[in-house]
N, C-alpha and C positions, 0 to 999 in steps of 0.2 A: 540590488539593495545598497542603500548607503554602509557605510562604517562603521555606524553604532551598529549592527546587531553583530558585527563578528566577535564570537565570544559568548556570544546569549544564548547558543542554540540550546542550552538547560531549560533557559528561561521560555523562549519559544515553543518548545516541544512540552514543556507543562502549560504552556498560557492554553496551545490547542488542543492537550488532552481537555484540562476542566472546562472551555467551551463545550467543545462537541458534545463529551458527556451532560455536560448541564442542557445545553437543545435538546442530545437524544432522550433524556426524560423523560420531557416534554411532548412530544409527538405519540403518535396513535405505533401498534407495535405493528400494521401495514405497511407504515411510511417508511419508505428507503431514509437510513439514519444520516447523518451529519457526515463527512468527513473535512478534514482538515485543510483540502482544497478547496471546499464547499467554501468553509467560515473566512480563512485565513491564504486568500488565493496568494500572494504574493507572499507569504514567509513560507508559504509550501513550495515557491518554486526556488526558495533561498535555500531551503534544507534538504530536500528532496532533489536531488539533480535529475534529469531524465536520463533512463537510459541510451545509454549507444542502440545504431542498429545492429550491432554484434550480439549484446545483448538482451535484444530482444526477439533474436532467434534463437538466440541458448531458449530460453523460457518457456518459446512457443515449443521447441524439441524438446525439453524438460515432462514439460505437461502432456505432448504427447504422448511421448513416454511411460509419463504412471498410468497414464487413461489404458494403454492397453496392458501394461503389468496387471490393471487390477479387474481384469478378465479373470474368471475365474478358470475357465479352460486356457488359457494364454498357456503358449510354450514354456520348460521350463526355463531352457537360456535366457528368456525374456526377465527372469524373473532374479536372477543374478546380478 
């Protein structure tokens, strides 16, 4: 992104809440809703960094994780 948005990201991250919200209104309550890389692909990729791939195996082991904590038989260790 050019220059002018460093400094906006206020302005940015309100411009794409009040879109999305104003689409998601609008659409039927089946419709997968709006998101902010939907509307606004390129100031999503300016504010939004991607993660590393470090990162996104914390996440994937994160979410494993609770998936089997929230067994309800699950070990207790698990559960600590």
């Amino acid at each position: 992104m050019s220059d002018g948005f460093i400094g906006n990201k206020a302005i940015l991250l309100a411009l794409s809440c009040l879109t999305t919200g104003n689409l998601n209104a609008k659409i039927d309550k089946n419709t997968t809703p709006f998101k902010m890389k939907d509307v606004l692909p390129s100031i999503h990729e300016y504010i939004v960094v991607p993660p590393t791939e470090q990162e996104m195996k914390e996440q994937v082991n994160s979410g494993l994780i609770a998936y089997v904590q929230s067994r309800p038989k699950a070990p207790q260790f698990m559960k600590e």
